[in-house]
N, C-alpha and C positions, 0 to 999 in steps of 0.2 A: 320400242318395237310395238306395233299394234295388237290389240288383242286380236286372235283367230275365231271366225265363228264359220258356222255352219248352220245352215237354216234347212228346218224340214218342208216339206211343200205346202203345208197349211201355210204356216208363217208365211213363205212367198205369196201364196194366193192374197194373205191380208195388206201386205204392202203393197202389192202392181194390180190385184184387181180390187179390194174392197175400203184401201186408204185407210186401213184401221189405225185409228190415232191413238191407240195404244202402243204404237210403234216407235213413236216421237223416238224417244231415248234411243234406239236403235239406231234410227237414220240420224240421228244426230251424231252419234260415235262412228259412224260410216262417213257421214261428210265430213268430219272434223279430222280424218285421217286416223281416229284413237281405234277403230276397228274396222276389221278386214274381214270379206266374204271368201269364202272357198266353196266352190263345188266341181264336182267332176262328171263324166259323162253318163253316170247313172241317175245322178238327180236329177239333171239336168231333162234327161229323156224323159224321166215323171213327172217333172213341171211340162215337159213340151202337152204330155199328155192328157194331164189334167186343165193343162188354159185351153183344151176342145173340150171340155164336157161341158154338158147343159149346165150353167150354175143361174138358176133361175132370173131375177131381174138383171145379173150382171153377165147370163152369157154373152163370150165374146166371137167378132166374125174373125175369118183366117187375118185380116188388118191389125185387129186391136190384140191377136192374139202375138201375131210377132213384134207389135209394139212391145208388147211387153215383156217377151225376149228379152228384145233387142235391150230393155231397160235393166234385165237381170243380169244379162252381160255384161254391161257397163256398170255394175257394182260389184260385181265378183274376178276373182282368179282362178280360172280354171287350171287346175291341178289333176296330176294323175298320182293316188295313192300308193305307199307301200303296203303290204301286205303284216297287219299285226295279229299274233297267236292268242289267243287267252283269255279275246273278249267275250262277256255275256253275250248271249244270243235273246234277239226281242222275242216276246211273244208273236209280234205282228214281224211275220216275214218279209214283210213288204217294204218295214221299216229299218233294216238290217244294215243297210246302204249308210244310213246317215251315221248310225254308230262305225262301222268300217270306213266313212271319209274322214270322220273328227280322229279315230284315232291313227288312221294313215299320213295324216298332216299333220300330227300334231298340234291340234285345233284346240284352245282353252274352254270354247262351251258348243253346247248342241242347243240350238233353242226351237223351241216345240210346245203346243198344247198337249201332243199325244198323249194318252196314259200309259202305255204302252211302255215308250219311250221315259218317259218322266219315274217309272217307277222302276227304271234302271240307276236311277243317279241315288238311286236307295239302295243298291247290291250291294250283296256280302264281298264281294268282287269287286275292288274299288276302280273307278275308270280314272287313267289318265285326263280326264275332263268332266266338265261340269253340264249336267241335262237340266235346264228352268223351259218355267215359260218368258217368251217377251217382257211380262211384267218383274216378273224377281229378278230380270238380266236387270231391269232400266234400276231396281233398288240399289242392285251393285253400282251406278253411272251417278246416285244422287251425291 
């Protein structure tokens, strides 16, 4: 069974707009079939939102922006959550989604730069999943 992930919207931005080859290990367990994207209609609508903002050298036009979509969809399963009780709540509100999709799905990691985020997977409160960045995922894949 593949691992389950979940990606916060930086992470997206570094794969479909900015190629961060930091990622290797990621896309490699994603092509390889050894891990699976989930997201659902709330991340989703903050990625739609954030591939319109100005991101300086790499803003993108309405084309490049559903290219990239169109590219996020075709690496994910959209999934609609259950409803789980008990979890920490982020500092960053904004961020609250990704921890209610990882654990709605049953998701094995949240991956994220945030700090926010990342200093949830330090709670007294243990999550049914793991919050890294990209790079402590890909230490997990060596």
């Amino acid at each position: 069974m593949p691992l389950r992930l979940v990606l916060d919207t930086n992470v997206w931005l570094d794969w479909l707009v900015f190629e961060d080859p930091g990622l290797a290990a990621l896309k490699s367990a994603v092509s390889t079939g050894h891990a699976e994207i989930v997201i659902d209609d709330a991340c989703e609508e903050e990625l739609i939102r954030v591939l319109a903002y100005p991101l300086q050298k790499w803003t993108l036009d309405s084309a490049a922006q559903a290219r990239c979509l169109a590219h996020c969809r075709s690496l994910t399963c959209q999934v609609e959550i259950r409803s789980v009780t008990g979890l920490p709540r982020c500092t960053d509100t904004d961020d609250q989604k990704f921890i209610d999709l990882a654990a709605g799905v049953d998701a094995g990691w949240l991956l994220t730069k945030d700090r926010a985020l990342l200093a949830l997977d330090r709670h007294r409160t243990p999550l049914p999943f793991r919050i890294v960045t990209p790079a402590d995922f890909a230490s997990t894949q060596a």
